[in-house]
PyMOL Python script that loads the backbone (N, CA, C, O; Angstrom):
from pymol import cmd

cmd.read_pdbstr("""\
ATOM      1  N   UNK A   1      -3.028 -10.848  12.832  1.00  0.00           N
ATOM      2  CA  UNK A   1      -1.963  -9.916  13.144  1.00  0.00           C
ATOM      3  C   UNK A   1      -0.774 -10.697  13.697  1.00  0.00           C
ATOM      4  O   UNK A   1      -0.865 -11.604  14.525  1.00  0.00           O
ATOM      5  N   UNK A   2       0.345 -10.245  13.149  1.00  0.00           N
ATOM      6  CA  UNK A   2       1.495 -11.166  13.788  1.00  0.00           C
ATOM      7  C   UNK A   2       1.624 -10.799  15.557  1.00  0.00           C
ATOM      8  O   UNK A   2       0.908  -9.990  16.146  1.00  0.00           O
ATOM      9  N   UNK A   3       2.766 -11.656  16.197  1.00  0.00           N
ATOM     10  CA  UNK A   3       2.612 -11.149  17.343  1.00  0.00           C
ATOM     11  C   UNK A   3       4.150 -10.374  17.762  1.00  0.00           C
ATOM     12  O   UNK A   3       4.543 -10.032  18.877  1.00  0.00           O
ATOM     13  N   UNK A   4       4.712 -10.270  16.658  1.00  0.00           N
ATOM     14  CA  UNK A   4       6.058  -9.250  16.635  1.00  0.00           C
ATOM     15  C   UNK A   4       6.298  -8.556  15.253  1.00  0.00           C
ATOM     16  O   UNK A   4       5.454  -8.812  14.393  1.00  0.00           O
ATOM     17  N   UNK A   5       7.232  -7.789  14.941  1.00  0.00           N
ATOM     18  CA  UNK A   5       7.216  -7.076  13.714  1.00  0.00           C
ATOM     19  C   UNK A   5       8.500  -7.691  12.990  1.00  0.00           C
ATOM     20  O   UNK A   5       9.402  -8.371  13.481  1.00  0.00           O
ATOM     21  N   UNK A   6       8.355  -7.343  11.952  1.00  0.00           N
ATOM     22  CA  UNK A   6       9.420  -8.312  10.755  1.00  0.00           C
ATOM     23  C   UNK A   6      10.768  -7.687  10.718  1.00  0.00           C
ATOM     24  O   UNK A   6      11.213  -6.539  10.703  1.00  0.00           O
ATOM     25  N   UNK A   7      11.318  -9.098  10.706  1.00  0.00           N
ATOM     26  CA  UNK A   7      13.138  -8.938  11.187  1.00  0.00           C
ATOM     27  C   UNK A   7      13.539  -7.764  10.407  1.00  0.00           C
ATOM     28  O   UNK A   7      13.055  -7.664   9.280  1.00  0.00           O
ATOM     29  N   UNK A   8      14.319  -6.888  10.808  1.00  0.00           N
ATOM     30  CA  UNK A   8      14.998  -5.941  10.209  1.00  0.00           C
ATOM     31  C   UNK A   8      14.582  -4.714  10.628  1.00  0.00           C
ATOM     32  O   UNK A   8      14.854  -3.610  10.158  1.00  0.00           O
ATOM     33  N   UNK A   9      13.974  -4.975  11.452  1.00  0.00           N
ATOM     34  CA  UNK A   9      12.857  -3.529  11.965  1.00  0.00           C
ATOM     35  C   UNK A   9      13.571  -3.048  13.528  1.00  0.00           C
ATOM     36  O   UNK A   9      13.652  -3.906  14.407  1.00  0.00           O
ATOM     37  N   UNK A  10      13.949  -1.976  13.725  1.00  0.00           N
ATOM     38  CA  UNK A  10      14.079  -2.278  15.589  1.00  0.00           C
ATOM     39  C   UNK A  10      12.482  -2.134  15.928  1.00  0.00           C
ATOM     40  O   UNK A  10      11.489  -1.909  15.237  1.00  0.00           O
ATOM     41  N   UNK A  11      12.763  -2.424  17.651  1.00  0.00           N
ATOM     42  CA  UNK A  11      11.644  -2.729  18.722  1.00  0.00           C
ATOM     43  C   UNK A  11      10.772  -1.751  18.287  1.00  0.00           C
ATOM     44  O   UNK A  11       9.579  -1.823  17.989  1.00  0.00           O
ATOM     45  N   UNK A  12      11.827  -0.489  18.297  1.00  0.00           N
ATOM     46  CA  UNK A  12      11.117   0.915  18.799  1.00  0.00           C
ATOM     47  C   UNK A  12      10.559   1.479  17.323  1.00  0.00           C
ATOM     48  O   UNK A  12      10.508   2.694  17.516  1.00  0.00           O
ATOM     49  N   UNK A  13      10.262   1.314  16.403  1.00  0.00           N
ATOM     50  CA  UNK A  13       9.858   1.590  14.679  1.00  0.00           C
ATOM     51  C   UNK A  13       8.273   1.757  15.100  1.00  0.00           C
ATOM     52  O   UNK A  13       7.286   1.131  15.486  1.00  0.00           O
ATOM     53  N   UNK A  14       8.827   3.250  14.690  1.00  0.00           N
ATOM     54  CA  UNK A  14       7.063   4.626  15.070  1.00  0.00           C
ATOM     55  C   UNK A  14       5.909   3.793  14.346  1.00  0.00           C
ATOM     56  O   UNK A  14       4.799   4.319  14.425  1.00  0.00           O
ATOM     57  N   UNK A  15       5.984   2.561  13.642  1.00  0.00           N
ATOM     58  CA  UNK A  15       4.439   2.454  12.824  1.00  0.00           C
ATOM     59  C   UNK A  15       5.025   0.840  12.996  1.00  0.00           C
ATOM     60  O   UNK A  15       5.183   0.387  11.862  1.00  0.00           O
ATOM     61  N   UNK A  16       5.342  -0.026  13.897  1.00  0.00           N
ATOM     62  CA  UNK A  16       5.711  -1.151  13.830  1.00  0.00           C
ATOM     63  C   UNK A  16       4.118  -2.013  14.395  1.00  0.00           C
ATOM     64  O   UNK A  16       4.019  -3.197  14.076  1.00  0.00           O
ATOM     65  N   UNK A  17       3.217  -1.514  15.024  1.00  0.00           N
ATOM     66  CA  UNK A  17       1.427  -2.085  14.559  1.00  0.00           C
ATOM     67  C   UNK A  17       1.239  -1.799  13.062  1.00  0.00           C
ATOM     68  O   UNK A  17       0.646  -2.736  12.528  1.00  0.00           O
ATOM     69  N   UNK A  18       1.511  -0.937  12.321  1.00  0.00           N
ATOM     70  CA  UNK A  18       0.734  -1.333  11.480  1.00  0.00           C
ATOM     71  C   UNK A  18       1.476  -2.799  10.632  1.00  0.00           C
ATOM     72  O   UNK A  18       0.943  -3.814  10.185  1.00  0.00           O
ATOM     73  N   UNK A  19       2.634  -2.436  10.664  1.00  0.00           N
ATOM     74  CA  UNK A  19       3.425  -3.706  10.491  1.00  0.00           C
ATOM     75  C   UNK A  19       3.054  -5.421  10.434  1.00  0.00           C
ATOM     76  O   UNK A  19       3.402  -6.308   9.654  1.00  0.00           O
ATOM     77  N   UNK A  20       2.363  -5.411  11.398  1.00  0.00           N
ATOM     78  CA  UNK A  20       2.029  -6.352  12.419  1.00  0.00           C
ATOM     79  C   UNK A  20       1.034  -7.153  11.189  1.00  0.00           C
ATOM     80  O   UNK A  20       1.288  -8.285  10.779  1.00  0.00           O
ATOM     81  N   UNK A  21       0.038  -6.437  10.779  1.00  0.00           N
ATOM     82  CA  UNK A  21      -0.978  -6.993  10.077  1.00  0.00           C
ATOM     83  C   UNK A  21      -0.596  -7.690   9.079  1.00  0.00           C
ATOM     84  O   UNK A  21       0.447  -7.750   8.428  1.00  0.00           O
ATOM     85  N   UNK A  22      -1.269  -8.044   9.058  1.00  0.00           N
ATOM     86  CA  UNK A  22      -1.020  -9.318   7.626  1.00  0.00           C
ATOM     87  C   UNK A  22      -2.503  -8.981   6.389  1.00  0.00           C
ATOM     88  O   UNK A  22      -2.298  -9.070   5.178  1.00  0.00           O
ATOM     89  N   UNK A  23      -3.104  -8.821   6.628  1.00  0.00           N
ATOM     90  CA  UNK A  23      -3.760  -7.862   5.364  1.00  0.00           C
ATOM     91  C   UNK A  23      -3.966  -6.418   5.294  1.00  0.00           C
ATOM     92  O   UNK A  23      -4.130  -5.646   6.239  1.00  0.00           O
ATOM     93  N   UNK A  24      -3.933  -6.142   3.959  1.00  0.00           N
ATOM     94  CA  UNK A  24      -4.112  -4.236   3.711  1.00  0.00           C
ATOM     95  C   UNK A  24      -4.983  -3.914   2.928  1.00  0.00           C
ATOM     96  O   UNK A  24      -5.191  -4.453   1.841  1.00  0.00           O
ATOM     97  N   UNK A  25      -5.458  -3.190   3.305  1.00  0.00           N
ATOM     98  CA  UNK A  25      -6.835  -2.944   2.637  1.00  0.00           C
ATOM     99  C   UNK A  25      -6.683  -1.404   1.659  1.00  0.00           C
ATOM    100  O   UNK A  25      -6.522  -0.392   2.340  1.00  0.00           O
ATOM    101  N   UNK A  26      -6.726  -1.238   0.268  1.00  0.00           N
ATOM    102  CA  UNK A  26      -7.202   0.462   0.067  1.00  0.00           C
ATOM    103  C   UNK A  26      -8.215   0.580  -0.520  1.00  0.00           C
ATOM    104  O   UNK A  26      -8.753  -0.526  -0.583  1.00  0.00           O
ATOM    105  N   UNK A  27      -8.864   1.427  -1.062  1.00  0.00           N
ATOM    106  CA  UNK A  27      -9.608   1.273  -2.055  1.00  0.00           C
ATOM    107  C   UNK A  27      -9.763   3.076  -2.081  1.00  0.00           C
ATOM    108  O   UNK A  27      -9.174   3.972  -1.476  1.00  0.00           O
ATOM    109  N   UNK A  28     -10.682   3.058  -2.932  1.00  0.00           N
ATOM    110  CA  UNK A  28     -11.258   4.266  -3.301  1.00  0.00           C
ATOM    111  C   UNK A  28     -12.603   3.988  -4.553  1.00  0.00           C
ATOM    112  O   UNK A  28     -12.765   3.091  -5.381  1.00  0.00           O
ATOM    113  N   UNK A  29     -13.414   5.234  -4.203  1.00  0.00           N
ATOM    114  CA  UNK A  29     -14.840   5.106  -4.648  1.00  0.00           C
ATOM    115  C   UNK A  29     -14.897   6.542  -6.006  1.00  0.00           C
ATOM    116  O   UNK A  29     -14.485   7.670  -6.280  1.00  0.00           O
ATOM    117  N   UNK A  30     -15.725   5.425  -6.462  1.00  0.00           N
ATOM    118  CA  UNK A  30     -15.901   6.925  -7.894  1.00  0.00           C
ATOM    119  C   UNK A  30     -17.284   7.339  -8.351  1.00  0.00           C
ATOM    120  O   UNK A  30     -18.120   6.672  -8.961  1.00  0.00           O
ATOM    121  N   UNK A  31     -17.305   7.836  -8.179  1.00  0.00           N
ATOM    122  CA  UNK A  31     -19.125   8.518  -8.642  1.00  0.00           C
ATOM    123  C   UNK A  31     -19.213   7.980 -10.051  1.00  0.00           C
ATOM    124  O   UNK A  31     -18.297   7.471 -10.697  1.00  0.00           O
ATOM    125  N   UNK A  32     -20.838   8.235 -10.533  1.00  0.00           N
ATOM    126  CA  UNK A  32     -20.816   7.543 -12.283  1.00  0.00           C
ATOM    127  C   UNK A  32     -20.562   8.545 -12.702  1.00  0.00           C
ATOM    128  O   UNK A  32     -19.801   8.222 -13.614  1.00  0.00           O
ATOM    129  N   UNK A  33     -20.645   9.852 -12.732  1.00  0.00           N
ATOM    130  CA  UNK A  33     -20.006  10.865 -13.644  1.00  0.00           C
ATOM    131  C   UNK A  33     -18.628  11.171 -13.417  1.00  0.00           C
ATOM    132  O   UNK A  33     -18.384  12.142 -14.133  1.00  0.00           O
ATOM    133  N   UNK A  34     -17.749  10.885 -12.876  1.00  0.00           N
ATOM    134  CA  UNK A  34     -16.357  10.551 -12.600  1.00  0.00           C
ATOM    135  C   UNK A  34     -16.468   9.696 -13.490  1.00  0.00           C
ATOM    136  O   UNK A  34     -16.114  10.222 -14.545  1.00  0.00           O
ATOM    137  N   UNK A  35     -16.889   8.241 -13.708  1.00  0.00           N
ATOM    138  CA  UNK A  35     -16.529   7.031 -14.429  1.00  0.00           C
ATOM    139  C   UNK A  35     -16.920   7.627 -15.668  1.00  0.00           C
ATOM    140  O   UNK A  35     -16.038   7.345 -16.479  1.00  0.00           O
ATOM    141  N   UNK A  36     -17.912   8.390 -16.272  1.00  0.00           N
ATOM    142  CA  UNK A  36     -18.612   8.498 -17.304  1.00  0.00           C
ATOM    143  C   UNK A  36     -17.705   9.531 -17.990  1.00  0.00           C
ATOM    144  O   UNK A  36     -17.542   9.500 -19.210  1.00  0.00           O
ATOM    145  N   UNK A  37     -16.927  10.737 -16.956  1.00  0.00           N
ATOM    146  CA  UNK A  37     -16.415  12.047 -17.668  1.00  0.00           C
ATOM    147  C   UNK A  37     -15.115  11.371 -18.542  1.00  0.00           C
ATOM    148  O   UNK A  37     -14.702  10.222 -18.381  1.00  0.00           O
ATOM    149  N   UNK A  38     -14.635  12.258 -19.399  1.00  0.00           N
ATOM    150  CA  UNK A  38     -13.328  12.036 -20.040  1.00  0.00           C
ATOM    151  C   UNK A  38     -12.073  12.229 -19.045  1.00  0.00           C
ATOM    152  O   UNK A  38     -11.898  13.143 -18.239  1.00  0.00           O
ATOM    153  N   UNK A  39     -11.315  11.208 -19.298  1.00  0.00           N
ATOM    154  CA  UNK A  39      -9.477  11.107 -18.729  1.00  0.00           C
ATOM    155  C   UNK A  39     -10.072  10.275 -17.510  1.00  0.00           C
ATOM    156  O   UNK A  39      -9.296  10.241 -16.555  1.00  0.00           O
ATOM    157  N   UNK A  40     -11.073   9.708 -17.355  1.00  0.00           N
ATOM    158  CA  UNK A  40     -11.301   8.559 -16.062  1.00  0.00           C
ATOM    159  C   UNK A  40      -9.919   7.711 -16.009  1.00  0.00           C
ATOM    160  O   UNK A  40      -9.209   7.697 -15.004  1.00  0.00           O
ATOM    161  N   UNK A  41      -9.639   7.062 -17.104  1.00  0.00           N
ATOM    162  CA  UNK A  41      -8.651   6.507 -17.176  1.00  0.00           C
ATOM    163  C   UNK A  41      -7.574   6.597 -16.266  1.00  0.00           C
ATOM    164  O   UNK A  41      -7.284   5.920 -15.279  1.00  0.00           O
ATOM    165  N   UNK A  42      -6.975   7.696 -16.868  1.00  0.00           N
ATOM    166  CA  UNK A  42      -5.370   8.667 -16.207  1.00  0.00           C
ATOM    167  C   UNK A  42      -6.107   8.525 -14.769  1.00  0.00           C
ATOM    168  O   UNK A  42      -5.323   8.133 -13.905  1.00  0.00           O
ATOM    169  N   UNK A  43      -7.503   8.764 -14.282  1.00  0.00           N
ATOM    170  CA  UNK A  43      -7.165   9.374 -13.419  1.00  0.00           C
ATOM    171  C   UNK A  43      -6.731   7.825 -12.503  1.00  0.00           C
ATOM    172  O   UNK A  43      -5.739   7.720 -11.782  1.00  0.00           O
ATOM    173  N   UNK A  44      -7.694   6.793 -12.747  1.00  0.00           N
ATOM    174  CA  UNK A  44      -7.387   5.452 -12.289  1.00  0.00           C
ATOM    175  C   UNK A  44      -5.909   5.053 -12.155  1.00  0.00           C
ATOM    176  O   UNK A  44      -5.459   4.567 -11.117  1.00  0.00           O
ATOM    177  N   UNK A  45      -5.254   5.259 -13.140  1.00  0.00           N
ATOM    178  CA  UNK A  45      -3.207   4.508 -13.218  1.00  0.00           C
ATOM    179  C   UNK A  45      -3.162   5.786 -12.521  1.00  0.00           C
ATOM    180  O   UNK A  45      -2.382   5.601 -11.587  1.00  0.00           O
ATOM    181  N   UNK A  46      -3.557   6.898 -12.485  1.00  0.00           N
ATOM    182  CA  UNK A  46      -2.488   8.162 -10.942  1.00  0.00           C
ATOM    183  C   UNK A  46      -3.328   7.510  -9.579  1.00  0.00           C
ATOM    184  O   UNK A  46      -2.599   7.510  -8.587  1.00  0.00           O
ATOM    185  N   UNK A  47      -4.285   7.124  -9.402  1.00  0.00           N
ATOM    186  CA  UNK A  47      -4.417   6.600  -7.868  1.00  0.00           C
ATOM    187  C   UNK A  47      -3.020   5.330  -8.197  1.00  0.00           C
ATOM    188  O   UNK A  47      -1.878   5.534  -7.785  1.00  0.00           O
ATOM    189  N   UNK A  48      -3.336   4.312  -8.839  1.00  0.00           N
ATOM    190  CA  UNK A  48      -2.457   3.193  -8.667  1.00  0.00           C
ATOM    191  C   UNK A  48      -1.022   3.596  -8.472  1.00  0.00           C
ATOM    192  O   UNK A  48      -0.253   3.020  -7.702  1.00  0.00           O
ATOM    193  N   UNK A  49      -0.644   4.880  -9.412  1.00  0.00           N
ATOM    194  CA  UNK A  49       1.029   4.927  -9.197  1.00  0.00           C
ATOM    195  C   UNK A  49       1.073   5.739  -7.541  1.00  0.00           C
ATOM    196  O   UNK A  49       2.187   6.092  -7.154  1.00  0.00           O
ATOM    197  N   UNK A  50       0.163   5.941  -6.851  1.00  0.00           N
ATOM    198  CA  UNK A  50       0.319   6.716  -5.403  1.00  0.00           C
ATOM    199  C   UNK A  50       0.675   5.378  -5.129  1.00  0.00           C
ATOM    200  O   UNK A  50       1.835   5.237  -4.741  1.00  0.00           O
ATOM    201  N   UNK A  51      -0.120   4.196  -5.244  1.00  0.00           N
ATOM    202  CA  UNK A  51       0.281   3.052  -4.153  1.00  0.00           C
ATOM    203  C   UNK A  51       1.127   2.677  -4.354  1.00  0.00           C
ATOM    204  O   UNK A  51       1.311   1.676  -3.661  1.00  0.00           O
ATOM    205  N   UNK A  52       2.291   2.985  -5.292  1.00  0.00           N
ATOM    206  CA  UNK A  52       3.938   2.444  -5.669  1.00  0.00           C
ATOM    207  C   UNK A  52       4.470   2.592  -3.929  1.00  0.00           C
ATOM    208  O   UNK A  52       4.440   1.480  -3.401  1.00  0.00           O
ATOM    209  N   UNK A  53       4.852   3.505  -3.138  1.00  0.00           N
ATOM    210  CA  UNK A  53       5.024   3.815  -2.504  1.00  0.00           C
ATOM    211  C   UNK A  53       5.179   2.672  -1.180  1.00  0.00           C
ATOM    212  O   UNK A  53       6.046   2.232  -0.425  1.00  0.00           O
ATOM    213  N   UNK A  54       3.330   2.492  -1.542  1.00  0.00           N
ATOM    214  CA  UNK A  54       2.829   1.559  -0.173  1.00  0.00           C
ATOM    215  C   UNK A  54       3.351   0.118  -0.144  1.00  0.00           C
ATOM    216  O   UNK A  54       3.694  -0.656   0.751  1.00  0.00           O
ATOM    217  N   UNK A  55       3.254   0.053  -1.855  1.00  0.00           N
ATOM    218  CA  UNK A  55       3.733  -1.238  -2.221  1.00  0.00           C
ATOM    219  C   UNK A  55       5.015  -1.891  -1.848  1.00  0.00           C
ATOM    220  O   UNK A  55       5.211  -2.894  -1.162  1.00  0.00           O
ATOM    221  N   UNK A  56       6.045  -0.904  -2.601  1.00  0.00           N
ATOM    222  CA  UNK A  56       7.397  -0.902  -2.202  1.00  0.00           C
ATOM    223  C   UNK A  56       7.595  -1.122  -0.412  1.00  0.00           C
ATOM    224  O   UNK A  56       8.138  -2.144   0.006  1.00  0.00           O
ATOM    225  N   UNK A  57       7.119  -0.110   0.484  1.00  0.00           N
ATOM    226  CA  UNK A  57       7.181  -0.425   1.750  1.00  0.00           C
ATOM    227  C   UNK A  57       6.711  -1.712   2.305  1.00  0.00           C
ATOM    228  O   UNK A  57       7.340  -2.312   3.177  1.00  0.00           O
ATOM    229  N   UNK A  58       6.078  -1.951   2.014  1.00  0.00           N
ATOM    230  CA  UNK A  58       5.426  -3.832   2.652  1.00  0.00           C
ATOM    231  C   UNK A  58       6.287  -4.576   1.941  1.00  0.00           C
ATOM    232  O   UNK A  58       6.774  -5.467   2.637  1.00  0.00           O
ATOM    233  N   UNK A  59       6.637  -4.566   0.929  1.00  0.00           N
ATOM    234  CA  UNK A  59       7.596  -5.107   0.212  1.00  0.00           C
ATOM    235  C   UNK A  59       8.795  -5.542   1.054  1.00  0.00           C
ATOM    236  O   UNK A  59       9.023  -6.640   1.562  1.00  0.00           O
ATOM    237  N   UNK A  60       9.413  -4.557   1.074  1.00  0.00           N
ATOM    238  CA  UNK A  60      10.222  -4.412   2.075  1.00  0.00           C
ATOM    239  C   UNK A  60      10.248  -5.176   3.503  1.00  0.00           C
ATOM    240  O   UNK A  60      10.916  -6.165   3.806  1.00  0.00           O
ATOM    241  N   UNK A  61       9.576  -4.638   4.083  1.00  0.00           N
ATOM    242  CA  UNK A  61       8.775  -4.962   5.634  1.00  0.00           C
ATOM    243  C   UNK A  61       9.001  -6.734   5.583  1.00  0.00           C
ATOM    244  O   UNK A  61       9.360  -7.362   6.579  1.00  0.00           O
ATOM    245  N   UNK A  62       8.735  -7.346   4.313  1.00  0.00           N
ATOM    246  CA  UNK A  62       8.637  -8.295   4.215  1.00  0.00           C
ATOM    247  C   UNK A  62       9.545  -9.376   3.457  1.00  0.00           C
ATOM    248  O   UNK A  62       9.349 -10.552   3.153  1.00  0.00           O
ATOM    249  N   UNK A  63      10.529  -8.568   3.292  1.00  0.00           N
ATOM    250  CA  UNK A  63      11.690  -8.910   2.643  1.00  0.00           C
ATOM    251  C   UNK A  63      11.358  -9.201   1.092  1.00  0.00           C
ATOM    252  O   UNK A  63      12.210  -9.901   0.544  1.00  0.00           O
ATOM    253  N   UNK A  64      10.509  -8.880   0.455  1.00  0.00           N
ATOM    254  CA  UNK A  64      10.432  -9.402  -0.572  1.00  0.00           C
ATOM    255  C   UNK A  64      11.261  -8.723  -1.724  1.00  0.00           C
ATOM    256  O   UNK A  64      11.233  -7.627  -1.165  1.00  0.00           O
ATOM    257  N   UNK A  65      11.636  -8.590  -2.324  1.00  0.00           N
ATOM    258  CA  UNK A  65      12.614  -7.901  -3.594  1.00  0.00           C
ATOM    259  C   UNK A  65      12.191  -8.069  -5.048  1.00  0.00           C
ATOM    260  O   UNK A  65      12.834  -7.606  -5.991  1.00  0.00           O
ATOM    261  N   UNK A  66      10.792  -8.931  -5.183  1.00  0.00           N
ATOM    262  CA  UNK A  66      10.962  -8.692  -6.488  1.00  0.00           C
ATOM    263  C   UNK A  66      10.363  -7.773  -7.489  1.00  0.00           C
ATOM    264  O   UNK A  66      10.268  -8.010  -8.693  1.00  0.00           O
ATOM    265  N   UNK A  67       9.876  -6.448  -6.726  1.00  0.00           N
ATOM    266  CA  UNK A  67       9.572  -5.257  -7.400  1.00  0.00           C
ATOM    267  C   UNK A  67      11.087  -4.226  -7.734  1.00  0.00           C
ATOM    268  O   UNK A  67      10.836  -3.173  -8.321  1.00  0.00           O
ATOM    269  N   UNK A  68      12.352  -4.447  -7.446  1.00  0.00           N
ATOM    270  CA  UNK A  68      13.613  -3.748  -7.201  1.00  0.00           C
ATOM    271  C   UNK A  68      13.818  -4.081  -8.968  1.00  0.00           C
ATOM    272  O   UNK A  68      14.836  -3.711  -9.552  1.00  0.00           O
TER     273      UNK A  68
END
""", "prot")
cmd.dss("prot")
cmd.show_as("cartoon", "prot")
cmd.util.cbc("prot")
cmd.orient("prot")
C-alpha cells in the first residue's frame, strides 16, 4: 500500500485508501450450467465492459492515458 495517494488527488478524496493500494483484485464465479447454457459468452464481455469504468478510474489515479 502506498503511504500517500497519487498526485492530483486532494488530501480530503472520500475513497483516497482505496487509492493507496497497489493491487486490485475482481473476479467473479460461474456455475457449470451458467458456463454450459447458451449466450455464456455475451454474458462474460458484459461483466468485462462493467470493469471499463474501474479501469478507466485507476487509470487515471495513476496518470496513465493510454486507454483515452
Amino acid at each position: 500500500m502506498l503511504k500517500k495517494g497519487p498526485v492530483g488527488f486532494p488530501k480530503d478524496f472520500s475513497h483516497m485508501e482505496e487509492l493507496k493500494y497497489k493491487h486490485y483484485i475482481w473476479s467473479r464465479s460461474y456455475s457449470d450450467s451458467a458456463i454450459q447454457a447458451g449466450g455464456f459468452v455475451g454474458s462474460v464481455v458484459e461483466d468485462y465492459k462493467g470493469l471499463l469504468p474501474v479501469v478507466t478510474y485507476l487509470n487515471h489515479a495513476m496518470s496513465f492515458t493510454g486507454n483515452q
